[in-house]
Structure formats: structure tokens, C-alpha cells
C-alpha positions in Angstrom: 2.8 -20.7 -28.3 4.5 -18.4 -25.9 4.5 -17.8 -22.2 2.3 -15.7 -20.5 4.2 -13.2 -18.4 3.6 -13.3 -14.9 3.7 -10.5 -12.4 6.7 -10.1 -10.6 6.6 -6.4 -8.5 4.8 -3.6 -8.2 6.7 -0.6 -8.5 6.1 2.7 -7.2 8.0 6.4 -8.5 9.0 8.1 -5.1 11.4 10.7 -3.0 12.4 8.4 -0.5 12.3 4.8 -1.3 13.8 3.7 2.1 11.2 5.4 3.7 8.2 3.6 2.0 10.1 0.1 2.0 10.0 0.6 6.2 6.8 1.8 5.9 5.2 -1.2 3.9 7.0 -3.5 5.4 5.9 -2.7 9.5 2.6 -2.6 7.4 2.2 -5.6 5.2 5.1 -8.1 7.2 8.4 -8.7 5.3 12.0 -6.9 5.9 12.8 -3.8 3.8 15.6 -3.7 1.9 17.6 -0.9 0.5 19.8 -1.6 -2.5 21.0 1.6 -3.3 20.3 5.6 -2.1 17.1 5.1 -5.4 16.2 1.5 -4.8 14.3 0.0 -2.1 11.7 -3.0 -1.5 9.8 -5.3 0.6 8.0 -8.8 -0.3 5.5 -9.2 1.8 4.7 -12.6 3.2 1.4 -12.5 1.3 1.4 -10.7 -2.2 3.4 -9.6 -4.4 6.9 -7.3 -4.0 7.1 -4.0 -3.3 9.7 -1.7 -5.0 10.2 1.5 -4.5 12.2 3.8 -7.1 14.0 6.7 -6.7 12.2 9.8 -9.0 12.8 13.8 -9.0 9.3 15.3 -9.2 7.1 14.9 -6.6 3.9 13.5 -6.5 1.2 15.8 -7.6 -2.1 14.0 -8.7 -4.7 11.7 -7.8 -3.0 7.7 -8.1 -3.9 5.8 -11.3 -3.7 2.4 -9.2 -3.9 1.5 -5.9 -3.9 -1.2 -3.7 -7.1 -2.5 -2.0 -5.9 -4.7 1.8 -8.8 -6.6 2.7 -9.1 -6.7 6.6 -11.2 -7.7 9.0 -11.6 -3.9 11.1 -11.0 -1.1 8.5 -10.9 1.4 11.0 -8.6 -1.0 13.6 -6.1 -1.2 10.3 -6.3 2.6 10.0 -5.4 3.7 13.0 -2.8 1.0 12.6 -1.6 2.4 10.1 -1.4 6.0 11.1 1.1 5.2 13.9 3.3 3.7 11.2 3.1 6.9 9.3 0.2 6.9 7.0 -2.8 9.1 7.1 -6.6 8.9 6.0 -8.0 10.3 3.0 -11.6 11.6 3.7 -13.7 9.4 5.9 -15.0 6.0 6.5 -17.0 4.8 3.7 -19.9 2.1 4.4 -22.7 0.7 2.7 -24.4 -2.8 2.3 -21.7 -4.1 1.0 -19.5 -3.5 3.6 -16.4 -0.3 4.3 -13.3 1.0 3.2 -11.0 4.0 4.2 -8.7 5.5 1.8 -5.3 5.7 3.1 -2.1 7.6 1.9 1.5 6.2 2.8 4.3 8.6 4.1 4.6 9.7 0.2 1.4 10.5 -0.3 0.5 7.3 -2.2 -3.1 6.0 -1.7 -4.5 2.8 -0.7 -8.0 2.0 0.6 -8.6 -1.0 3.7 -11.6 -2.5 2.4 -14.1 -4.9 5.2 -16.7 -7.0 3.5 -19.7 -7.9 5.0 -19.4 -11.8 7.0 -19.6 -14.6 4.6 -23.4 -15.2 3.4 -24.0 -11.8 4.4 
């Protein structure tokens, strides 16, 4: 029997890893640190760390993973997040089950604020 691996960072191809690291950490809590010119992260108080990597091409599609940040006021977390830097993608979504915005970081990397409806909602 062998161990299960466990998951240790998320890691995320960019221009300007010192950039993101700042930006993620005003965002999520945590101090950014730069290792080198193509090596930056943050770990967040809550969650997992966040590296950021040094790549030539910039980003051109559509990301094949984000991150969803529960909060209590998606469109309070937004415009939170704008004055750090980040823009929205598109607009507020709502239905029943509650909102989300999708977000992009200063490198063009999207995430989404997601509010659920109250508990036994």
C-alpha cells in the first residue's frame, strides 16, 4: 500500500509572477513572496499556496481551471477586487441557487466569486 499524494500548490504559468503573488495575496490574506525574477507565491491563510511561474507566451485562451471564492457579497468582493487590480468577465450571474461574477486577475487569469443562497434556503 502506498501513500496517497496530497496537494501541495497550485501553480499558475505567467509574465509577471511578482505581480500576481501581490495581487493574490492583498486578495486572499498571506505575504507574497518572490524567490527569484520567475518564481513567486503566496499561502493564503485559508487554502492552499499559490505559485506563480515565470513563462514566455502569453496567455491566449479561455482557463482550463479556475478557482471558485465563496463569499458572502459577490458584487462587494468584485468591486474589492477591482481596486486590487482585477477586472469582471461579463456580468453578474444569479439564479435560485444563488450568484457568481467571473473575475480575471492582473494576468488575465479567471476566477469566479460565487454567493449561495442562506443556509436552508
Amino acid at each position: 500500500m502506498h501513500d496517497q499524494p496530497r496537494q501541495s500548490q497550485l501553480v499558475v504559468d505567467c509574465g509577471e509572477p511578482a505581480v500576481l503573488a501581490a495581487f493574490w495575496g492583498a486578495l486572499l490574506g498571506g505575504l507574497p513572496v518572490d524567490r527569484d525574477p520567475a518564481w513567486s507565491y503566496v499561502d493564503p491563510p485559508q487554502g492552499l499556496r499559490m505559485a506563480f511561474q515565470k513563462v514566455p507566451e502569453p496567455k491566449s485562451l479561455k482557463n482550463r481551471l479556475h478557482l471558485d471564492l465563496a463569499v458572502p457579497d459577490v458584487d462587494a468582493a468584485a468591486a474589492g477586487a477591482e481596486r486590487l487590480g482585477g477586472t469582471r468577465a461579463g456580468a453578474l450571474q444569479k439564479d435560485d441557487q444563488g450568484a457568481f461574477q467571473v473575475m480575471r486577475d492582473p494576468g488575465g487569469n479567471e476566477f469566479c466569486f460565487v454567493e449561495a443562497p442562506a443556509s436552508g434556503a
